[in-house]
PDB file with SEQRES, HELIX, SHEET and CRYST1 records, atoms N, CA, C and O in Angstrom:
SEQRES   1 A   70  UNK UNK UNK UNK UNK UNK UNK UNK UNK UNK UNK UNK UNK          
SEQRES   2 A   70  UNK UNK UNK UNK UNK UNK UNK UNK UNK UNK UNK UNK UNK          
SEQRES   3 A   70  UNK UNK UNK UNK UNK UNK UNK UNK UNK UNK UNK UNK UNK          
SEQRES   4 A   70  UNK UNK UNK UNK UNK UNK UNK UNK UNK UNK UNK UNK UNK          
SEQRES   5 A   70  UNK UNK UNK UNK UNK UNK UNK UNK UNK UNK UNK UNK UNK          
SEQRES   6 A   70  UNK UNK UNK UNK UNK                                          
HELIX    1 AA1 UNK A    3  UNK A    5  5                                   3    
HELIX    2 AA2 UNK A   11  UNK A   23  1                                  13    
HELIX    3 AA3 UNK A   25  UNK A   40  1                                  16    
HELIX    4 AA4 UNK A   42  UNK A   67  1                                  26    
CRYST1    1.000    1.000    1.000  90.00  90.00  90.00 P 1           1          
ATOM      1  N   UNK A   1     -69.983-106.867 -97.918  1.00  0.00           N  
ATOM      2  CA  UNK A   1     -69.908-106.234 -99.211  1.00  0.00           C  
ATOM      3  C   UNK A   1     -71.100-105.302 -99.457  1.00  0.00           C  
ATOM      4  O   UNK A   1     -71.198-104.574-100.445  1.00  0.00           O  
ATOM      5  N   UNK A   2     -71.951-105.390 -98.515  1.00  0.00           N  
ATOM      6  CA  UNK A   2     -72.838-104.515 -98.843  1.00  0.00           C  
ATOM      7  C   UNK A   2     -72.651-103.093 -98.641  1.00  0.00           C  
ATOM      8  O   UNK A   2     -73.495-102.317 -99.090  1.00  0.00           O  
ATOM      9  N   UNK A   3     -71.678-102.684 -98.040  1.00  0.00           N  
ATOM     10  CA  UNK A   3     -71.034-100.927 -98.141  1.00  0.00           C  
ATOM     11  C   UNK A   3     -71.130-100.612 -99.617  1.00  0.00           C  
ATOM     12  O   UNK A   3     -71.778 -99.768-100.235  1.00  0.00           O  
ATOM     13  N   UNK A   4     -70.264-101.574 -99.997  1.00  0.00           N  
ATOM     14  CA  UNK A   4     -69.977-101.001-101.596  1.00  0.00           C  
ATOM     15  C   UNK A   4     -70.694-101.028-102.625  1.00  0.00           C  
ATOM     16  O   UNK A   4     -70.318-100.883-103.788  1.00  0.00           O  
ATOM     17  N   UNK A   5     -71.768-101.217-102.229  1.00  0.00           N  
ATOM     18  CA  UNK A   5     -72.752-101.475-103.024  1.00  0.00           C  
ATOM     19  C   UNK A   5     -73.866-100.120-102.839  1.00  0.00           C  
ATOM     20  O   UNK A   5     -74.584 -99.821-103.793  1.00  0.00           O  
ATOM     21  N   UNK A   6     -73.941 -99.324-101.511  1.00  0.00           N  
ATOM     22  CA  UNK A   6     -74.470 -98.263-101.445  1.00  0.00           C  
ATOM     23  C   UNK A   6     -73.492 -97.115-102.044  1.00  0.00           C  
ATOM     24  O   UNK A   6     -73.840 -95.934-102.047  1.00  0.00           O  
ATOM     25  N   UNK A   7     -72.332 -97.519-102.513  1.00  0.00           N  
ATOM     26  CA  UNK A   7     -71.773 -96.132-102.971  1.00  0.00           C  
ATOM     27  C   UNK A   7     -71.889 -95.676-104.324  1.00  0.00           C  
ATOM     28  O   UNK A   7     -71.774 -96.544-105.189  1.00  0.00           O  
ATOM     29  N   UNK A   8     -72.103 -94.434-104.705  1.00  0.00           N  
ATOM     30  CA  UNK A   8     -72.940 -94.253-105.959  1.00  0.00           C  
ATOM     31  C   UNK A   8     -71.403 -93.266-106.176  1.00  0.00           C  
ATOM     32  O   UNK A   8     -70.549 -93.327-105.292  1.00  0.00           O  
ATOM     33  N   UNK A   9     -71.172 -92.357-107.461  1.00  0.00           N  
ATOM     34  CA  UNK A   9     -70.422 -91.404-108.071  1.00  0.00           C  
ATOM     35  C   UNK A   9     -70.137 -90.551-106.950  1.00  0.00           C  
ATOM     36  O   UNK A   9     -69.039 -90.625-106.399  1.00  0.00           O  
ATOM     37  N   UNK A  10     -71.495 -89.316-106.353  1.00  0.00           N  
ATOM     38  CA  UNK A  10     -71.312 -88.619-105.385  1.00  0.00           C  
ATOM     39  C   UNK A  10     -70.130 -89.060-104.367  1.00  0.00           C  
ATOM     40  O   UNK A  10     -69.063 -88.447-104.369  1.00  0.00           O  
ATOM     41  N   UNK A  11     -70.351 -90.061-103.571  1.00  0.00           N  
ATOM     42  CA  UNK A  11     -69.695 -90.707-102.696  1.00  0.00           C  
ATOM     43  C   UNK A  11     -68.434 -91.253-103.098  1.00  0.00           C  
ATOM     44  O   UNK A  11     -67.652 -91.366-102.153  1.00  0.00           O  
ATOM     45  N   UNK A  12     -67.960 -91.655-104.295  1.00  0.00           N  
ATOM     46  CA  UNK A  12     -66.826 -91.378-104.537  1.00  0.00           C  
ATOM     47  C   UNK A  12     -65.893 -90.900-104.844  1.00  0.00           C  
ATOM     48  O   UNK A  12     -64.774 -91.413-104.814  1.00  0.00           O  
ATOM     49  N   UNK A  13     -66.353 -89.172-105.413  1.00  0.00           N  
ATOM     50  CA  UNK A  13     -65.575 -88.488-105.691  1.00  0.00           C  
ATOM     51  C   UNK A  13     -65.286 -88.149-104.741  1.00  0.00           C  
ATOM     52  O   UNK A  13     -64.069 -87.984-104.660  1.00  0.00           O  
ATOM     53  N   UNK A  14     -66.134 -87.805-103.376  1.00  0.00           N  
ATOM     54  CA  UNK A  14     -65.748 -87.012-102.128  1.00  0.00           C  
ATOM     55  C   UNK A  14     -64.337 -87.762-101.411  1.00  0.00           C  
ATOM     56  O   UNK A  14     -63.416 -87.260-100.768  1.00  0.00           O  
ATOM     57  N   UNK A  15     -64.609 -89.177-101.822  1.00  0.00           N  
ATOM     58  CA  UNK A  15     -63.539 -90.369-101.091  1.00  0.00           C  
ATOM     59  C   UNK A  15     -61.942 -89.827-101.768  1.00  0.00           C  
ATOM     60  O   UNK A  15     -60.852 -89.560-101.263  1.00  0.00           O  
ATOM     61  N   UNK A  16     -62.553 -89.841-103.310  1.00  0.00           N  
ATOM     62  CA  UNK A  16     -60.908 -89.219-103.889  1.00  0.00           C  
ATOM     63  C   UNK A  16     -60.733 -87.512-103.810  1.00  0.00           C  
ATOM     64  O   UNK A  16     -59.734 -86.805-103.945  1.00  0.00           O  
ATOM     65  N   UNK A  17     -61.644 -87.303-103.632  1.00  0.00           N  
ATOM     66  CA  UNK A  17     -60.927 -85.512-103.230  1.00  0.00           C  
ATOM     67  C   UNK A  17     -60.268 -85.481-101.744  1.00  0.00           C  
ATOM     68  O   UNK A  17     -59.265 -84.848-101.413  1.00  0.00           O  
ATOM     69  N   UNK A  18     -61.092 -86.335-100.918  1.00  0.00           N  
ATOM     70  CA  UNK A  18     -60.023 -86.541 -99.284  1.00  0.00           C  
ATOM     71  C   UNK A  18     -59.046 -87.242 -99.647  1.00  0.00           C  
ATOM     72  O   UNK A  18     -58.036 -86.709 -99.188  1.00  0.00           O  
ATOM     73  N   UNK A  19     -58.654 -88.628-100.524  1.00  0.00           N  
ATOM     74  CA  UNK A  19     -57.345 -88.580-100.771  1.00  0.00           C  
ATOM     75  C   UNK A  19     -56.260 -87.509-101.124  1.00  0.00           C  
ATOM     76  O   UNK A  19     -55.209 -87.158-100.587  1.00  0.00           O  
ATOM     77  N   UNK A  20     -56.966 -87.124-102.278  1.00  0.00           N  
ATOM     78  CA  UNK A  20     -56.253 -86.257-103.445  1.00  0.00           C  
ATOM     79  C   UNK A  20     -55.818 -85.189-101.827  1.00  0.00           C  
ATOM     80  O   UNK A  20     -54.617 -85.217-101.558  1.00  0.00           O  
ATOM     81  N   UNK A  21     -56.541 -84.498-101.038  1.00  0.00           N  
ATOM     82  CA  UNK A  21     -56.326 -83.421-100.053  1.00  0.00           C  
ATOM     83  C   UNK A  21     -54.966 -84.160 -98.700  1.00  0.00           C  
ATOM     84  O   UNK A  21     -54.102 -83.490 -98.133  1.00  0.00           O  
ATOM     85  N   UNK A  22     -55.127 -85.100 -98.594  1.00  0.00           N  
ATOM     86  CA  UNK A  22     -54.157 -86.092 -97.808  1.00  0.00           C  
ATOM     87  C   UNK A  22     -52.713 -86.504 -98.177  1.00  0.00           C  
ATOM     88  O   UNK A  22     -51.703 -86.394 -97.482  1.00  0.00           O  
ATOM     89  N   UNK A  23     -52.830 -86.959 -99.317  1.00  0.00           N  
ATOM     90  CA  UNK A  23     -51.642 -87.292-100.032  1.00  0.00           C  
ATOM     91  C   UNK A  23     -51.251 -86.395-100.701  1.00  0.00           C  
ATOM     92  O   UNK A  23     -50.073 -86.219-100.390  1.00  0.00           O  
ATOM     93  N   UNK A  24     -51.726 -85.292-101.909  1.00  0.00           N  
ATOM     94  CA  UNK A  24     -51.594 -84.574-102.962  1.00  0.00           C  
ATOM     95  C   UNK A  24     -51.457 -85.207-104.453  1.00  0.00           C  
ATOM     96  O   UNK A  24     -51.072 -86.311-104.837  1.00  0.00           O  
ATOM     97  N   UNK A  25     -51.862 -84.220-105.034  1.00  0.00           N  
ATOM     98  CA  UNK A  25     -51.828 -85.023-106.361  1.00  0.00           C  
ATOM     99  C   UNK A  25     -50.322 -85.822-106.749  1.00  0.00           C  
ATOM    100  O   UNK A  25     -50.401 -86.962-107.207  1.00  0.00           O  
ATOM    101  N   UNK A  26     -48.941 -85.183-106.550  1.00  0.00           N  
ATOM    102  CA  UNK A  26     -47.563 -85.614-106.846  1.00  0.00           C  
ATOM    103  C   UNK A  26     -47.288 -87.211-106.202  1.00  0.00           C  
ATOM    104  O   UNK A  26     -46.739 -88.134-106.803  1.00  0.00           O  
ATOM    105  N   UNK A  27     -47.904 -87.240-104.638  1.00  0.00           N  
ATOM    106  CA  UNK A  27     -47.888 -88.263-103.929  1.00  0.00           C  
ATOM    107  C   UNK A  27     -48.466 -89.517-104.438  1.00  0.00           C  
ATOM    108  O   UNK A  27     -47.990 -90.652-104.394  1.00  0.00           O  
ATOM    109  N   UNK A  28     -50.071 -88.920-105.143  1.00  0.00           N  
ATOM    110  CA  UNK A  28     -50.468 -90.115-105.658  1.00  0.00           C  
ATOM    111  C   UNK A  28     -50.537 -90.733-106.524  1.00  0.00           C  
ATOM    112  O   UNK A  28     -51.249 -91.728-106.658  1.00  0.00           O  
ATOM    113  N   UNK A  29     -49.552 -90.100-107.557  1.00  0.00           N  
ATOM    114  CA  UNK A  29     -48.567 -90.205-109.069  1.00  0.00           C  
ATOM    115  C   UNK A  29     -47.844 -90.853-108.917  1.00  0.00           C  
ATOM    116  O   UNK A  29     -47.717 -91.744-109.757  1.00  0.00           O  
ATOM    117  N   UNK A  30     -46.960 -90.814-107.801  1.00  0.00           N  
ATOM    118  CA  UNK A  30     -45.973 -91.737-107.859  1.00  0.00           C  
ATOM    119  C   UNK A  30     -46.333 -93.227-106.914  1.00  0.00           C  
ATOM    120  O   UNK A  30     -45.738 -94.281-107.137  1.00  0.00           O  
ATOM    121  N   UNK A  31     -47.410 -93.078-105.838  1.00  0.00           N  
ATOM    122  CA  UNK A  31     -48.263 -94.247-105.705  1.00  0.00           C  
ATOM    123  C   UNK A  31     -48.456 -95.361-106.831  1.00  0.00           C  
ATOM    124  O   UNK A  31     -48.088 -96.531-106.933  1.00  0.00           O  
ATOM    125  N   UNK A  32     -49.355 -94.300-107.806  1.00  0.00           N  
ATOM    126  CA  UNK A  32     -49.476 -95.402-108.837  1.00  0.00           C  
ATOM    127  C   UNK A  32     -48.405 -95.768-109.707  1.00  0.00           C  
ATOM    128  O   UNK A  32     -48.090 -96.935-109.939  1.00  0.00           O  
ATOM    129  N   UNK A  33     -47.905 -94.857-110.138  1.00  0.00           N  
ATOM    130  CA  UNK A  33     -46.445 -95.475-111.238  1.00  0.00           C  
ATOM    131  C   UNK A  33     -46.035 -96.555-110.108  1.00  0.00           C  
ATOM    132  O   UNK A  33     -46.114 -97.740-110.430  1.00  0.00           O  
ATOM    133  N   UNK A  34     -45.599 -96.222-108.793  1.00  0.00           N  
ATOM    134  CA  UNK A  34     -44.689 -97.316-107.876  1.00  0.00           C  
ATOM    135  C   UNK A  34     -45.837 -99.046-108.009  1.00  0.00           C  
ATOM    136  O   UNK A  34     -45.411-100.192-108.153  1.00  0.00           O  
ATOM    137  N   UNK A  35     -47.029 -98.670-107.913  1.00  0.00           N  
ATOM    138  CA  UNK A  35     -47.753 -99.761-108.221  1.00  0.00           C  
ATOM    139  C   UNK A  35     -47.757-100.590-109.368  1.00  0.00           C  
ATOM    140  O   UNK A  35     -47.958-101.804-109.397  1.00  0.00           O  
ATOM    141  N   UNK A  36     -47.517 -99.822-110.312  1.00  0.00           N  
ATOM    142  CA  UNK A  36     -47.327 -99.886-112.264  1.00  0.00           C  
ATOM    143  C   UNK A  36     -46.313-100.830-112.068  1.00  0.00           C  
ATOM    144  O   UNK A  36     -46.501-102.025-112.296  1.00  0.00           O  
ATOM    145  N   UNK A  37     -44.941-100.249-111.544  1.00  0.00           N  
ATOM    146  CA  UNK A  37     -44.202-101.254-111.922  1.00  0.00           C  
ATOM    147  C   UNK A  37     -44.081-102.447-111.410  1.00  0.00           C  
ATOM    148  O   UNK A  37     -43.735-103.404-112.103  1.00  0.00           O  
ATOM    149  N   UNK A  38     -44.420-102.568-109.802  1.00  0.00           N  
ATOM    150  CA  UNK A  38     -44.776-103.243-109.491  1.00  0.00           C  
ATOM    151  C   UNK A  38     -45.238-104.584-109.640  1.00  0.00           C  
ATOM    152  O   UNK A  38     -44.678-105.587-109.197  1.00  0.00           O  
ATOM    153  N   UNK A  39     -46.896-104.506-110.664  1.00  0.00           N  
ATOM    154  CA  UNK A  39     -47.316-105.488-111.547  1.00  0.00           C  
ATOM    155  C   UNK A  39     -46.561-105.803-112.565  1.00  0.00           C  
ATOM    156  O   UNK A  39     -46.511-106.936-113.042  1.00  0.00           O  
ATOM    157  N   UNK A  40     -46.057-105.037-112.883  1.00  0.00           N  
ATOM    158  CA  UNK A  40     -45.090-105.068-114.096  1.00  0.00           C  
ATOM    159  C   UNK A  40     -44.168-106.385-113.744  1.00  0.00           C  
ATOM    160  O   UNK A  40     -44.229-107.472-114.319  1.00  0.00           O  
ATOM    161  N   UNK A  41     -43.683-106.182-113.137  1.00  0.00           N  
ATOM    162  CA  UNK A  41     -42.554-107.149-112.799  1.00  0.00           C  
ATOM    163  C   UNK A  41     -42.952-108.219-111.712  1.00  0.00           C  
ATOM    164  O   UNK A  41     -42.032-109.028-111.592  1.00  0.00           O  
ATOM    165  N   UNK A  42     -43.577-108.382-111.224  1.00  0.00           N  
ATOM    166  CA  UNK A  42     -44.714-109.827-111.028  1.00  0.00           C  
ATOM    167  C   UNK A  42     -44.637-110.204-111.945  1.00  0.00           C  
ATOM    168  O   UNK A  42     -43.806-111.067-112.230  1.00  0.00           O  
ATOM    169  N   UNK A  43     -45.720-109.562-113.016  1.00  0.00           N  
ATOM    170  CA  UNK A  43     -45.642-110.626-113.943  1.00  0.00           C  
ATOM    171  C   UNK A  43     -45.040-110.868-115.324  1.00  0.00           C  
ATOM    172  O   UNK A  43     -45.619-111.246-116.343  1.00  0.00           O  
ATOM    173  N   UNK A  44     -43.211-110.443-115.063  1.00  0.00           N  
ATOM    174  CA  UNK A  44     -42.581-110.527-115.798  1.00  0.00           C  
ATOM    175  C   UNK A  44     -41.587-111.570-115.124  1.00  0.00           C  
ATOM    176  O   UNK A  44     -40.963-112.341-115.854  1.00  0.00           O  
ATOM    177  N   UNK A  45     -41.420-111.609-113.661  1.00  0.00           N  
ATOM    178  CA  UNK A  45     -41.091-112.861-113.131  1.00  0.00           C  
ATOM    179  C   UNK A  45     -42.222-114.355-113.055  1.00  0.00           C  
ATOM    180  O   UNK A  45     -41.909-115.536-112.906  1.00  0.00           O  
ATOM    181  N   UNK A  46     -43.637-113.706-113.228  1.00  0.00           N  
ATOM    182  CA  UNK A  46     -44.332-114.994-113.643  1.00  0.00           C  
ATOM    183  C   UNK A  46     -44.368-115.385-115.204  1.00  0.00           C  
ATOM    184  O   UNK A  46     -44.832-116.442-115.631  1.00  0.00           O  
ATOM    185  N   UNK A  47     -43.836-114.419-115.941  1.00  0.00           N  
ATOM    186  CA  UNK A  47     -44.142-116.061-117.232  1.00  0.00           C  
ATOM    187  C   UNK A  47     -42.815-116.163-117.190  1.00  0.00           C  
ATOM    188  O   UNK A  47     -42.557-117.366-117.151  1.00  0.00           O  
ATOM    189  N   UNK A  48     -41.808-115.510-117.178  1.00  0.00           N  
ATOM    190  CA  UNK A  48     -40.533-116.492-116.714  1.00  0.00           C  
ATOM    191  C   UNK A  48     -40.453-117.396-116.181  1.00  0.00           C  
ATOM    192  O   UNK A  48     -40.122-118.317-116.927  1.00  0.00           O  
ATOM    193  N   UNK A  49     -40.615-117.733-114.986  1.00  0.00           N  
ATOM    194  CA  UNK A  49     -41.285-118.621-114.282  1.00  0.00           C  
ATOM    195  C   UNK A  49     -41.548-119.836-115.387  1.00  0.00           C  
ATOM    196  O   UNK A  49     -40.749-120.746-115.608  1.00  0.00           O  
ATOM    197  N   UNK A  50     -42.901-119.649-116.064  1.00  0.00           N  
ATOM    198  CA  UNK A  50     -43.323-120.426-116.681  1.00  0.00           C  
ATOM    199  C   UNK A  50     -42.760-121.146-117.710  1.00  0.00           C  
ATOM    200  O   UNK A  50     -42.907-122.303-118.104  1.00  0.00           O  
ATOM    201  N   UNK A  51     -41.838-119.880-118.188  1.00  0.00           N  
ATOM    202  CA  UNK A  51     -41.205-120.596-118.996  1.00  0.00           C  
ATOM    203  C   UNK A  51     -40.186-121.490-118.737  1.00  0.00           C  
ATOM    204  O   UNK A  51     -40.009-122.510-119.404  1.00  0.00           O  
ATOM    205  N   UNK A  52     -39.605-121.201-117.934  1.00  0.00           N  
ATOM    206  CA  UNK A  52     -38.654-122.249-117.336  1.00  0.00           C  
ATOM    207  C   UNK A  52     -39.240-123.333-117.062  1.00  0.00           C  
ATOM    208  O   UNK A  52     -38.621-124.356-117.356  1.00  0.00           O  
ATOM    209  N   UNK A  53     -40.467-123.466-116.484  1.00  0.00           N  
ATOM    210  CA  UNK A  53     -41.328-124.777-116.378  1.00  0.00           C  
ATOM    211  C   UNK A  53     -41.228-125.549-117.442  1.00  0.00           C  
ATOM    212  O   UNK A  53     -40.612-126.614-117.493  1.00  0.00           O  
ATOM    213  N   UNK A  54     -41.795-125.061-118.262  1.00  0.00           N  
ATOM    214  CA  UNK A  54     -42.089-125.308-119.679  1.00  0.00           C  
ATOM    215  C   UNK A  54     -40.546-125.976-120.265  1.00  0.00           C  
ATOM    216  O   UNK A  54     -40.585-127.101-120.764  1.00  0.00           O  
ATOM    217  N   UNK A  55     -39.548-125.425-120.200  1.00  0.00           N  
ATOM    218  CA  UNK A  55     -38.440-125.576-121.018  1.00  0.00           C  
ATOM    219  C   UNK A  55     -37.466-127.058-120.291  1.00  0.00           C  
ATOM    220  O   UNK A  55     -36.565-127.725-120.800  1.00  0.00           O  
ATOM    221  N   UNK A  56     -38.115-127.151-118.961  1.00  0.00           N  
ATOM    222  CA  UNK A  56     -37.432-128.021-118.080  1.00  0.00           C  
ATOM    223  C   UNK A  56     -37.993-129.562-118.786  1.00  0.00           C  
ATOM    224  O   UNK A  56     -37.499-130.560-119.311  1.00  0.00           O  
ATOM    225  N   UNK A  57     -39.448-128.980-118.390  1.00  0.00           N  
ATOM    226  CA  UNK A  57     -40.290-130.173-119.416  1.00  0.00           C  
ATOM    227  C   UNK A  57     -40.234-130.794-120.379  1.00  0.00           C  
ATOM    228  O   UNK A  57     -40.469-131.981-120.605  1.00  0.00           O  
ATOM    229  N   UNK A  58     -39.849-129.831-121.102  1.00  0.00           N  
ATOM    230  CA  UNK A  58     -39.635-130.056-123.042  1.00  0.00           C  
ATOM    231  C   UNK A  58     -38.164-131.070-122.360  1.00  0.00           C  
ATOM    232  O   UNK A  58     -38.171-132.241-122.737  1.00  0.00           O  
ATOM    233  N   UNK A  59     -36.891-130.623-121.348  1.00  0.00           N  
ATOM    234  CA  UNK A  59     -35.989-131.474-121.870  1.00  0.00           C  
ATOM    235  C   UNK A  59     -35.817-132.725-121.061  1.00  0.00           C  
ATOM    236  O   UNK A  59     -34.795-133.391-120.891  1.00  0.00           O  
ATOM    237  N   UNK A  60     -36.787-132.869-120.690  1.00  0.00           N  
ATOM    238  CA  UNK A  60     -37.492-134.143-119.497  1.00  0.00           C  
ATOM    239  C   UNK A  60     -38.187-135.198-120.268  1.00  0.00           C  
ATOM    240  O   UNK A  60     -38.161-136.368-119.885  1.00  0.00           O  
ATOM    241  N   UNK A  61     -38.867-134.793-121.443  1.00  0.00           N  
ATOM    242  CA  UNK A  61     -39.793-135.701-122.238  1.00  0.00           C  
ATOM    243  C   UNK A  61     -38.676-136.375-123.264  1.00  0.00           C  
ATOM    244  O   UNK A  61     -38.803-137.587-123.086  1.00  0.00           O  
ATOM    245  N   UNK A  62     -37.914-136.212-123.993  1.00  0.00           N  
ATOM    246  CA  UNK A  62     -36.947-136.781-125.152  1.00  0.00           C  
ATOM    247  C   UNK A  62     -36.077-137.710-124.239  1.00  0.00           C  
ATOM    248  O   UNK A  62     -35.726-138.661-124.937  1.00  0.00           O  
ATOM    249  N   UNK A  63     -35.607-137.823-123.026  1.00  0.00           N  
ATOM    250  CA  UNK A  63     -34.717-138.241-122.273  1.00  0.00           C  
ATOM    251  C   UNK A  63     -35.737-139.352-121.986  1.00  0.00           C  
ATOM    252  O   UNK A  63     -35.342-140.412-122.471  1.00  0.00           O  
ATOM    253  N   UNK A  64     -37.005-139.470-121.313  1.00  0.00           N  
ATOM    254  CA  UNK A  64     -37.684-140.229-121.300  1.00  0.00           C  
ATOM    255  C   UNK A  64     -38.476-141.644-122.497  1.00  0.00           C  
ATOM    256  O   UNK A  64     -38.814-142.826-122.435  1.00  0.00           O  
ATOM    257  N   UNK A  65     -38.421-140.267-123.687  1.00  0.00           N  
ATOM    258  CA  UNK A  65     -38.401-141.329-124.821  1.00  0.00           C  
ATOM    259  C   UNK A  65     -37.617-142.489-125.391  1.00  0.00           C  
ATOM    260  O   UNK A  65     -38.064-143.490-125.950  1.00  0.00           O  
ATOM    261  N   UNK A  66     -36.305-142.146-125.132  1.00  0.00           N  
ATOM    262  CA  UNK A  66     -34.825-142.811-125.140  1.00  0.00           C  
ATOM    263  C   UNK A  66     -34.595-143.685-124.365  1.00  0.00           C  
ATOM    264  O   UNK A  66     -33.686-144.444-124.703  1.00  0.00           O  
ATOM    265  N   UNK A  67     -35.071-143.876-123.448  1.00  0.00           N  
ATOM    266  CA  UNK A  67     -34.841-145.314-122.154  1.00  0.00           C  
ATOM    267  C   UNK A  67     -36.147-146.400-122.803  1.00  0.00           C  
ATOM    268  O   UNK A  67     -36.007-147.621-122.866  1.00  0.00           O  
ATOM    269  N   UNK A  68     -37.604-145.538-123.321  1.00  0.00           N  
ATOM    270  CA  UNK A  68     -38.221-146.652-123.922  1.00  0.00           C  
ATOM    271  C   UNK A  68     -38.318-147.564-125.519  1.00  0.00           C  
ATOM    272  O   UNK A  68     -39.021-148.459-125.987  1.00  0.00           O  
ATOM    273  N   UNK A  69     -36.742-146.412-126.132  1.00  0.00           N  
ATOM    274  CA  UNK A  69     -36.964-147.163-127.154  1.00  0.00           C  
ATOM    275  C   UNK A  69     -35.499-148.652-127.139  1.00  0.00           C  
ATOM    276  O   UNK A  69     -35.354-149.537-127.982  1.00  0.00           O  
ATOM    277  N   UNK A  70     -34.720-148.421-125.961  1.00  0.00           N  
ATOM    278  CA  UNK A  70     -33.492-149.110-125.694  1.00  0.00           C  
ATOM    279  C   UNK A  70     -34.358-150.458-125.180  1.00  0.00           C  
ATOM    280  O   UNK A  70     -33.763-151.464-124.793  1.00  0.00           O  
TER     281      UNK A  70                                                      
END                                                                             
């Protein structure tokens, strides 16, 4: 980790102008939007996810209450 730690502003703009010259600006627009959604929907399948956890739970606990009050 110590590379990244010598890199100051200078040194990174030069890093994104050789992108920006490699890919082009259009290329790396749709890089990121394609990344955007990406996360997007991770973690729109993770609290789903969760919630289903959650909802399985909720109908796991009342069913359990009912055998200890018989």
């Amino acid at each position: 980790m110590l590379v990244f730690q010598s890199l100051g502003a200078p040194e990174l703009l030069i890093i994104l102008a050789i992108v920006v010259v490699l890919f082009g600006a259009t290329r790396i627009g749709d890089i990121g939007k394609g990344f955007g959604r990406g996360i997007r929907e991770f973690r729109r399948e993770l609290k789903e996810g969760q919630d289903e956890d959650k909802h399985e739970t909720d109908e796991k606990e009342p069913a359990a209450t009912d055998d200890k009050k018989r």
